[in-house]
C-alpha positions as CSV (number, residue, x, y, z in Angstrom):
1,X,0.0,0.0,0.0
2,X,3.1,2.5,-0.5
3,X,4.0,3.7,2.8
4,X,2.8,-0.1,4.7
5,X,1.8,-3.6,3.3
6,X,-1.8,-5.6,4.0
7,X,0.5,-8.8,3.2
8,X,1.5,-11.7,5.8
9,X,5.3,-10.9,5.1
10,X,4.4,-7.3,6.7
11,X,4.5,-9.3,10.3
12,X,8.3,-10.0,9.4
13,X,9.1,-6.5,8.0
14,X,7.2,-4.6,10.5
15,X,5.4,-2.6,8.3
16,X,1.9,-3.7,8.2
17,X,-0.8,-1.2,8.2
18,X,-2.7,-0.3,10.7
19,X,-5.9,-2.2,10.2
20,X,-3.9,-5.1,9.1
21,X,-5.1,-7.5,11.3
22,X,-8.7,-5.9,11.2
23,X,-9.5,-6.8,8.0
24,X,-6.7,-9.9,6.4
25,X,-6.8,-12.4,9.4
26,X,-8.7,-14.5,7.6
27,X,-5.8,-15.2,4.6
28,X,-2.6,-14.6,7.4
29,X,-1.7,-16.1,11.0
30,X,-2.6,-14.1,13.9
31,X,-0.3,-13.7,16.6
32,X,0.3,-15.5,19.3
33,X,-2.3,-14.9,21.5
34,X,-1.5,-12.9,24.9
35,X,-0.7,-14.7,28.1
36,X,0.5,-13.2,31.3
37,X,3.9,-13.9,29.9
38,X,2.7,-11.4,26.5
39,X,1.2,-8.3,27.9
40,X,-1.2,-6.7,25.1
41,X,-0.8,-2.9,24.0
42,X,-4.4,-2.8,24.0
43,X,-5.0,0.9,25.6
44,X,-1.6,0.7,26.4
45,X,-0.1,2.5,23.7
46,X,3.0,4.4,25.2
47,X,3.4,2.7,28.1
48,X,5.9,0.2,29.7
49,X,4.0,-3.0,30.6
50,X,6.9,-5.1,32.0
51,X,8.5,-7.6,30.3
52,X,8.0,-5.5,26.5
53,X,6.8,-1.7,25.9
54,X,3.9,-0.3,24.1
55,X,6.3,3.0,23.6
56,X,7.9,4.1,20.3
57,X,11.3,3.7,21.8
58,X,10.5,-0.4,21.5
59,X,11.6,-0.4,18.4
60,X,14.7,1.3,18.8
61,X,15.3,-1.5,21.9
62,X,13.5,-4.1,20.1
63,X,11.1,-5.1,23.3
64,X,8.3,-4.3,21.3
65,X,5.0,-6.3,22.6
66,X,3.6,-9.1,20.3
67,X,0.7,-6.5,19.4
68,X,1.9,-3.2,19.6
69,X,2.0,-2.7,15.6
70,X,-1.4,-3.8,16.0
71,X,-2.5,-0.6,18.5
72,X,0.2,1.6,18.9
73,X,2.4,1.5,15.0
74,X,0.2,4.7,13.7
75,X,0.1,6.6,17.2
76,X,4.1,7.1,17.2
77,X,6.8,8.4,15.2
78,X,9.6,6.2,14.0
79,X,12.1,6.4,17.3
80,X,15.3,8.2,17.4
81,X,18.2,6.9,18.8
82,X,18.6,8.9,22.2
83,X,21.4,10.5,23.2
84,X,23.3,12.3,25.8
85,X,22.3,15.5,24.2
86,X,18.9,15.3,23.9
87,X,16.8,16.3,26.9
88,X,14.2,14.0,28.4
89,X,10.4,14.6,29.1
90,X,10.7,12.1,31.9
91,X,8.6,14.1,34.9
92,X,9.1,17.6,32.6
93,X,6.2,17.4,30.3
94,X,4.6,20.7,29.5
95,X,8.1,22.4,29.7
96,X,11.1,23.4,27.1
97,X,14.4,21.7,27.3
98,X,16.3,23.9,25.4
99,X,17.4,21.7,22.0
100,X,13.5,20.2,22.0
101,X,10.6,20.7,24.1
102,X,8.0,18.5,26.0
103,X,5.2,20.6,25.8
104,X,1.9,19.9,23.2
105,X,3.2,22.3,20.5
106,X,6.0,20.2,19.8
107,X,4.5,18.1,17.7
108,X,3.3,21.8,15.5
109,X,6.7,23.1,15.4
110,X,8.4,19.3,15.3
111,X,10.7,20.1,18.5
112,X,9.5,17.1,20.2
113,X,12.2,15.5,22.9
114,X,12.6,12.0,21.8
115,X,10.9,10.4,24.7
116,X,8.4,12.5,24.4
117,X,5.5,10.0,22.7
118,X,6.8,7.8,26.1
119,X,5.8,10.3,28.9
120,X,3.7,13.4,27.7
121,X,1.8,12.3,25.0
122,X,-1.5,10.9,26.7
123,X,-1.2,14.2,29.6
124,X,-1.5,17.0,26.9
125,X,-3.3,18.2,24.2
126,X,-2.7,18.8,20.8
127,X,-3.3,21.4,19.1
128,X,-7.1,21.7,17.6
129,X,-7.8,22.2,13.4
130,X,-11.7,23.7,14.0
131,X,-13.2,23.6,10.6
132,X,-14.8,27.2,11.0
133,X,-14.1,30.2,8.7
134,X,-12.8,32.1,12.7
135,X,-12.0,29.6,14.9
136,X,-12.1,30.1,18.5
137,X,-9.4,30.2,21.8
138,X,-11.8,28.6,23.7
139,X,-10.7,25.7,25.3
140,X,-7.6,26.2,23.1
141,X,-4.8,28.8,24.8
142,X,-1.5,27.9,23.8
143,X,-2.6,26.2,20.4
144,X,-2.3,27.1,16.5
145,X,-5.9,27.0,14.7
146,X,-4.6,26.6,11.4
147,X,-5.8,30.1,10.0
148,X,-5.1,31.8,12.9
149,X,-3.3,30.9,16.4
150,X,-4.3,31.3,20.2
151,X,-0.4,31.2,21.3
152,X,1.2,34.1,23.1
153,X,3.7,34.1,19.9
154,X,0.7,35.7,17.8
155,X,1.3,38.7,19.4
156,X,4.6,38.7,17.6
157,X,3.7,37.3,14.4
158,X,0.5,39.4,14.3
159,X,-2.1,36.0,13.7
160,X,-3.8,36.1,16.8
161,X,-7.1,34.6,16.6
162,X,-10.4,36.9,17.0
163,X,-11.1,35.9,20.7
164,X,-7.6,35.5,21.9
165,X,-7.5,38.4,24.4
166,X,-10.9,37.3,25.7
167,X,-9.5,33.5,26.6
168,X,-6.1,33.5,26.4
169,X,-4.3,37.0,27.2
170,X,-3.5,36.3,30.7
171,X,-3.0,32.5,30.6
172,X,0.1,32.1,28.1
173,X,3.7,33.5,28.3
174,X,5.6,35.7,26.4
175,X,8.3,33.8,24.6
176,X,11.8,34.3,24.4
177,X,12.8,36.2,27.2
178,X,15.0,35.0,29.8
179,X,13.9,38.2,32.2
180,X,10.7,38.9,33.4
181,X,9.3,41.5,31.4
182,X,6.0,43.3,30.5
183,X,2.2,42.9,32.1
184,X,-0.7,45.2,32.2
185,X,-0.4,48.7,33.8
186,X,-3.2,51.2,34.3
187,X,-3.4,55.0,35.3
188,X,0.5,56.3,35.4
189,X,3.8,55.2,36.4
190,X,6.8,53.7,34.6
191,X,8.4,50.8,32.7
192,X,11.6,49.9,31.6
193,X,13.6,47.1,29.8
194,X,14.5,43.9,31.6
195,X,17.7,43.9,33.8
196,X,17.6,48.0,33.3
197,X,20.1,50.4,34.0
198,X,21.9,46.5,33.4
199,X,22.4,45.5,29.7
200,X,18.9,43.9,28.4
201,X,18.9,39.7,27.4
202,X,19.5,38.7,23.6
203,X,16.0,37.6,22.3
204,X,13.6,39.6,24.4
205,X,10.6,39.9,23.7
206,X,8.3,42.0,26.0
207,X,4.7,43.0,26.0
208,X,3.0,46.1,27.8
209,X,-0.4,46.6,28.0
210,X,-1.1,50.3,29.5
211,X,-4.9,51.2,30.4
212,X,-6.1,54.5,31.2
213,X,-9.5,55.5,32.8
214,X,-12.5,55.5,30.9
215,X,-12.8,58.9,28.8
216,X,-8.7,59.2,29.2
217,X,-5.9,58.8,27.0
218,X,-2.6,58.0,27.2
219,X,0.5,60.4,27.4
220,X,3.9,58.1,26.7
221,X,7.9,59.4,27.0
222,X,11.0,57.6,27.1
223,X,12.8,59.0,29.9
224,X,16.6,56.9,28.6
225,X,17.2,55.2,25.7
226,X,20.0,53.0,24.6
227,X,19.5,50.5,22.2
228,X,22.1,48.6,19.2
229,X,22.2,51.4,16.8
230,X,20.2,48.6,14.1
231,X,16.7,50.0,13.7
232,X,15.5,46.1,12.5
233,X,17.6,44.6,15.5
234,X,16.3,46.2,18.9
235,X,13.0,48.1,19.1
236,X,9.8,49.5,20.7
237,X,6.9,49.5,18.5
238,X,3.9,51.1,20.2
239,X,0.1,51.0,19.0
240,X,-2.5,52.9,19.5
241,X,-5.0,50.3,21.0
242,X,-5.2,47.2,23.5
243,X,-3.0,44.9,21.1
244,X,-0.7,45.0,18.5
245,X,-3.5,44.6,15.7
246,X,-4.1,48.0,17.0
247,X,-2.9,51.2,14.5
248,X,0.8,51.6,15.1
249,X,2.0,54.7,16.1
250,X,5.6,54.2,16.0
251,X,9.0,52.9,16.4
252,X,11.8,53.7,18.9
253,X,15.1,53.4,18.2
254,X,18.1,55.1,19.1
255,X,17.5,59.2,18.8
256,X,14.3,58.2,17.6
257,X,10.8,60.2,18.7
258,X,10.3,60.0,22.1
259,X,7.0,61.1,23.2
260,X,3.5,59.0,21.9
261,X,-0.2,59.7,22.8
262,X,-3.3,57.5,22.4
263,X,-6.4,58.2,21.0
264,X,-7.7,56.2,23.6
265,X,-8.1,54.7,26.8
266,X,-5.5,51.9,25.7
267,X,-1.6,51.8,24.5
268,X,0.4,48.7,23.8
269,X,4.7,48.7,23.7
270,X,6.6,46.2,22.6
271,X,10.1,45.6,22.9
272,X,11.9,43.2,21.1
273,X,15.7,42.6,20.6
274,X,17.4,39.9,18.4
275,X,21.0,38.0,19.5
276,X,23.7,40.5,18.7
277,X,24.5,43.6,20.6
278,X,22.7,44.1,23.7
279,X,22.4,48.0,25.4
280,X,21.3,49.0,28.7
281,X,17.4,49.6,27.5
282,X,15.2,52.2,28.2
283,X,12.6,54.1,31.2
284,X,9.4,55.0,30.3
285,X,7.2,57.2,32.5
286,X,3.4,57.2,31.2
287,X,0.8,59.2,32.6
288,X,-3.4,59.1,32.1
289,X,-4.1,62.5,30.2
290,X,-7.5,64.1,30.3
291,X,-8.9,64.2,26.4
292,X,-8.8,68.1,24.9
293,X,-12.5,68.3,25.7
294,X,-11.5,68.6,29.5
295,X,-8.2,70.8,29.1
296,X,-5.1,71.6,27.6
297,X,-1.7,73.0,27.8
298,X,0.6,74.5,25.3
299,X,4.4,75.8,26.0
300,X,7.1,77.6,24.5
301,X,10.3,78.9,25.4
302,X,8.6,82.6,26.2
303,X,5.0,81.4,27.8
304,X,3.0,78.9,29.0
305,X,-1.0,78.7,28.4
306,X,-3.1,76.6,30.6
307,X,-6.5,76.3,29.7
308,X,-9.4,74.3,31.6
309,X,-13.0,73.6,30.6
310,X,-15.7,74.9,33.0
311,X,-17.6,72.1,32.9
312,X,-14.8,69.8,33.7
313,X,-14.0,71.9,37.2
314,X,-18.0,71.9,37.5
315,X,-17.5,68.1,37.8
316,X,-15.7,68.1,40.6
317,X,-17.2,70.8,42.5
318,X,-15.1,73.9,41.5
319,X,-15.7,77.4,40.6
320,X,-12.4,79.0,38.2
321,X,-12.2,82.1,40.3
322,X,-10.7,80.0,43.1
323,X,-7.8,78.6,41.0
324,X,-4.5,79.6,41.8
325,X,-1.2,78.7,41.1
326,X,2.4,78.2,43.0
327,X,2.7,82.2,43.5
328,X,-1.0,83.0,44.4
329,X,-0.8,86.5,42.7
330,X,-0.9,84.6,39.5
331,X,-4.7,84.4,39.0
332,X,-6.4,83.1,35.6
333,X,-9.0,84.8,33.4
334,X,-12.3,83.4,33.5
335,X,-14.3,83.5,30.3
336,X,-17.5,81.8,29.8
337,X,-16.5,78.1,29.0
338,X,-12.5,78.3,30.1
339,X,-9.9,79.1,33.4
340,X,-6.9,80.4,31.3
341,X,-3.5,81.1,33.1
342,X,-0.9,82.7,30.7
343,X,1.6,83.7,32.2
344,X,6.1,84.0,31.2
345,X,7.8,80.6,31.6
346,X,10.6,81.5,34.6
347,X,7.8,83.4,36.4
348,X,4.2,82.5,38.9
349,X,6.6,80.0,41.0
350,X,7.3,77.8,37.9
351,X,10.5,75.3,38.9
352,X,13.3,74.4,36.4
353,X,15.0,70.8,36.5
354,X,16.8,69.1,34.3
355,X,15.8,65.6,33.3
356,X,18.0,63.7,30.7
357,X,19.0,66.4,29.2
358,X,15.3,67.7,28.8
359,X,14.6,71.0,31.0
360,X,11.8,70.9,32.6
361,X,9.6,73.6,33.9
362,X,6.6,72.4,36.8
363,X,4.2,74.1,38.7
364,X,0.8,73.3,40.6
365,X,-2.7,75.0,40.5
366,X,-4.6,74.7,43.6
367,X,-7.9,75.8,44.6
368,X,-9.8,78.0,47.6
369,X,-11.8,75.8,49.8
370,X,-15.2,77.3,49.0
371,X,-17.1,79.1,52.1
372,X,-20.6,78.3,50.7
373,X,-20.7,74.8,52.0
374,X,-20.8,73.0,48.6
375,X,-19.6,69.9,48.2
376,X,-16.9,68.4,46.3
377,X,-15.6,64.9,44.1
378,X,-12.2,65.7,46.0
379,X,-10.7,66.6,49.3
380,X,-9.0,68.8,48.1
381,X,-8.4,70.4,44.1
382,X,-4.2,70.0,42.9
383,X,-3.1,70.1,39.2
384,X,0.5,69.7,38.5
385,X,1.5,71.1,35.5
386,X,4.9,69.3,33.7
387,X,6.2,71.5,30.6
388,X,9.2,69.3,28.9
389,X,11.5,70.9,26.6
390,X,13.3,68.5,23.9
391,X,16.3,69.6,22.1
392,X,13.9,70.3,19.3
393,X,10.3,71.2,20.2
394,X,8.4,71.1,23.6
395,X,6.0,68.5,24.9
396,X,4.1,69.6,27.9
397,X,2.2,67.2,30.6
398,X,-0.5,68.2,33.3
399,X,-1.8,65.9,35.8
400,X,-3.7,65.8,38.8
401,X,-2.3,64.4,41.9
402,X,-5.0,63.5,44.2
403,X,-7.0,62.7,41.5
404,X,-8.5,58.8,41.8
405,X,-7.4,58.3,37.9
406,X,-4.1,60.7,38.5
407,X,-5.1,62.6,35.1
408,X,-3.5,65.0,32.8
409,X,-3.4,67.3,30.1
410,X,-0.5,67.4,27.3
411,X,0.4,69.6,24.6
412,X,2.8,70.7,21.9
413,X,5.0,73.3,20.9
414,X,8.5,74.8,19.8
415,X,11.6,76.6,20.7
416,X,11.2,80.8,19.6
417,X,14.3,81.2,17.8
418,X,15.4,84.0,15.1
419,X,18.4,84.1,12.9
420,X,20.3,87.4,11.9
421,X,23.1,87.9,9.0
422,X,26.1,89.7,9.8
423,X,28.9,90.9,7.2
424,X,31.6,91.1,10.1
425,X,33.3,88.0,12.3
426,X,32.2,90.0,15.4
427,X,28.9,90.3,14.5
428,X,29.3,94.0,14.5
429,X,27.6,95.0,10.7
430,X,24.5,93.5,11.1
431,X,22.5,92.7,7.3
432,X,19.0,94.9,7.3
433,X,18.5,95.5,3.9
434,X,16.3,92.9,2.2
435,X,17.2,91.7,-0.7
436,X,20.8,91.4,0.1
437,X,23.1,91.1,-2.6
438,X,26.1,88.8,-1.9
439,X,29.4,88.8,-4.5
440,X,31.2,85.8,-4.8
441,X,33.5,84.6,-2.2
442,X,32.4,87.1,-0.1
443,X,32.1,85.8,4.0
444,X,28.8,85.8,5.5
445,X,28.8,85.2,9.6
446,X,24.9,83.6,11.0
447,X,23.7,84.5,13.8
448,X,21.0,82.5,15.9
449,X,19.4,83.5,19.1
450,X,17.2,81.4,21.3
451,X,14.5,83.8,23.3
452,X,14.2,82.8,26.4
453,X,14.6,83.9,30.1
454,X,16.6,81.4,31.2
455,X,20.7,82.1,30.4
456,X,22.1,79.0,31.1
457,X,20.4,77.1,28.3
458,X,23.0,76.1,25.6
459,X,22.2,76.5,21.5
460,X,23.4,73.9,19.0
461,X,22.6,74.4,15.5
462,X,22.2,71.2,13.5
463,X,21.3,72.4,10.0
464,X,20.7,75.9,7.9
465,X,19.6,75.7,4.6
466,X,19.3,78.6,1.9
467,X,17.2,78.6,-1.4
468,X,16.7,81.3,-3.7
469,X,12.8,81.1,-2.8
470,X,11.3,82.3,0.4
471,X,8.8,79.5,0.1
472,X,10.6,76.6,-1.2
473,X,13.7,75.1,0.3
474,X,13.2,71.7,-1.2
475,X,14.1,72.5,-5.3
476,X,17.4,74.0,-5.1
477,X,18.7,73.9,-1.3
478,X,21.9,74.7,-0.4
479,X,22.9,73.4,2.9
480,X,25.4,75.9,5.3
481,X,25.2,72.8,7.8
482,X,23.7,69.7,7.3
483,X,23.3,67.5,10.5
484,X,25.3,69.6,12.6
């Protein structure tokens, strides 16, 4: 019959088929019948009955019962010789070895231990083929569905099944990492890589799963960074959304962006790493931001503008006119739906600090206990305000401290900078006349000045570019500096 024979000779070759003696006893010679010297493999396929096994290893031994290519020929693999390299599943079933594995995927991947038809194949499952256009996790964490998979390694390889977060997200592992790493986190706080400020494993592969309150979004910054300078190598990936099927937002690699914010309630980061060159990892500090219905904050190197809805102090049982900030002469103007404080950056009782290179300007708006008697959400109203400036724009955070969901408010702005031409090396003949005519091989000195109140900021300038067009520096650019 091609891969086994329905003729007598197949007792002698051992290759008879497995309804052999179903179906051609009449025209061959049955075995000997069992005794209690010939135990029978009947329902004893893998096991060791004594004097001969029922186990695929039998006919690497040769103790074979007389009927286990009766039962037990179709429901094993050909045996492999064993050796001192090769784990065993003997009391480790469910687990990886290293070189194979004893778990009930083995026989998917083909990684199987070569005991392992002898110990762990009648104490796990194997993996389920459901004939469905979606098949379900149900019953079925840890297995692959054929279309689609309900292993914690679809998270990497993007084929989750439709249902695996509602069966399976908190009962499988993440694979790959010898560290602990990633889990679910909800309001604010922060994260890093495994083994941080230590160098991070080879093959990681982490999974965070960050949950704001309901109505809230998510405000996300990499506080360190230090990855192998290969952008395909090591990597966070973050999505917008509770997995990552969700829209991706972005990648983070070394001087990469370093600031993300959800459209909703949920964020997912991943960090993954291959077997090369390992860094120290990252910090992440993320914080549950109020949506721009509730407030906002903008910040520049001059000003900052807080602005809060009405109706979102209304909620908690406060009137604008009692808001006040650090230096209590600093009052807002209260309009008809907002509380707006604008006020200069190094003034109103704003602190500077300097974070990784970022500086950092914070403050906190408090409010007036009210003598009317009303009462109020909180014990007591305080919003701390966070204004980061990057080397290259601003990002700005707000949130409440005593608030049950800790929110905040974040915004977005840029350095105030202004650039002069000067036809002296001490910057003494200043260019005013527009156009300015310039003959060839003639010096030109650039000037550019950062406004701001704070002197001990430091300027770098990374690229200038001229064009012969006001509104087009893309055509013909000519590049003074080009990447510092």
């Amino acid at each position: 019959m091609g891969s086994c024979s329905c003729s007598s000779s197949c007792e002698y070759n051992g290759n008879c088929c497995h309804d052999y003696y179903s179906y051609c006893s009449s025209v061959t010679h049955w075995p000997v019948d069992p005794t209690a010297d010939h135990p029978s493999c009947r329902y004893n396929c893998g096991g060791h009955m004594g004097s001969c096994s029922c186990s695929s290893s039998c006919e690497y031994y040769g103790n074979c019962c007389h009927d286990y290519y009766s039962y037990c020929s179709y429901t094993t693999e050909s045996p492999v010789e064993p050796t001192t390299d090769q784990p065993s599943c003997r009391n480790n079933c469910g687990r990886h070895m290293g070189s194979c594995s004893c778990t009930s995927s083995c026989p998917y991947y083909g990684n199987c231990c070569q005991d392992y038809s002898s110990y762990c194949s009648y104490t796990t499952h194997w993996p389920v083929y459901p004939t469905t256009d979606q098949p379900s996790c149900l019953y079925n964490c840890g297995g692959h569905m054929g279309s689609c998979s309900c292993s914690s390694s679809c998270e990497y390889y993007g084929n989750c099944c439709h249902d695996y977060y509602s069966y399976c997200y908190y009962s499988t592992e993440q694979p790959g990492t010898a560290s602990p790493c990633g889990g679910s986190l909800f309001g604010s706080g922060n994260f890093s890589s495994p083994n941080h400020p230590n160098h991070y494993d080879d093959n990681a592969y982490c999974v965070w799963y960050l949950r704001a309150a309901d109505d809230h979004r998510i405000f996300l910054s990499f506080t360190y960074l230090e990855l192998e300078n290969c952008c395909s190598c090591d990597y966070i990936s973050i999505y917008d959304g509770p997995s990552v099927s969700s829209r991706f937002l972005g990648k983070v690699c070394n001087d990469s962006q370093s600031t993300f914010y959800s459209t909703s309630k949920y964020m997912t980061v991943v960090f993954r790493t291959d077997s090369s060159v390992v860094g120290r990892g990252f910090s992440a500090d993320f914080l549950t931001s109020l949506p721009p219905s509730s407030g906002r904050l903008s910040c520049s190197s001059d000003n900052m503008t807080i602005a809060i809805e009405r109706s979102y102090l209304s909620s908690l049982g406060y009137d604008g006119n009692s808001l006040y900030l650090n230096d209590p002469n600093c009052r807002p103007r209260v309009n008809r739906y907002q509380v707006v404080f604008n006020y200069p950056i190094d003034t109103c009782g704003n602190v500077q600090k300097l974070e990784n290179g970022r500086v950092v300007y914070t403050n906190t708006i408090r409010a007036y206990t009210t003598n009317y008697g009303e009462i109020t959400r909180e014990s007591y109203f305080k919003l701390s305000v966070e204004c980061r400036m990057d080397q290259d724009s601003v990002a700005q955070t707000m949130f409440l401290i005593h608030h049950r969901d800790n929110s905040s408010i974040t915004g977005t702005g840029k350095f105030n900078t202004t650039m002069d031409y000067y036809t002296s090396r001490n910057f003494y003949n200043k260019v005013t006349q527009v156009p300015y005519k310039v003959t060839l091989n003639q010096n030109m000195y650039v000037q550019v000045d950062l406004k701001s109140h704070e002197g001990n900021l430091v300027l770098f300038l990374d690229t200038c570019v001229t064009s012969p067009s006001p509104h087009d520096f893309t055509s013909r650019p000519y590049y003074l500096v080009r990447n510092g």
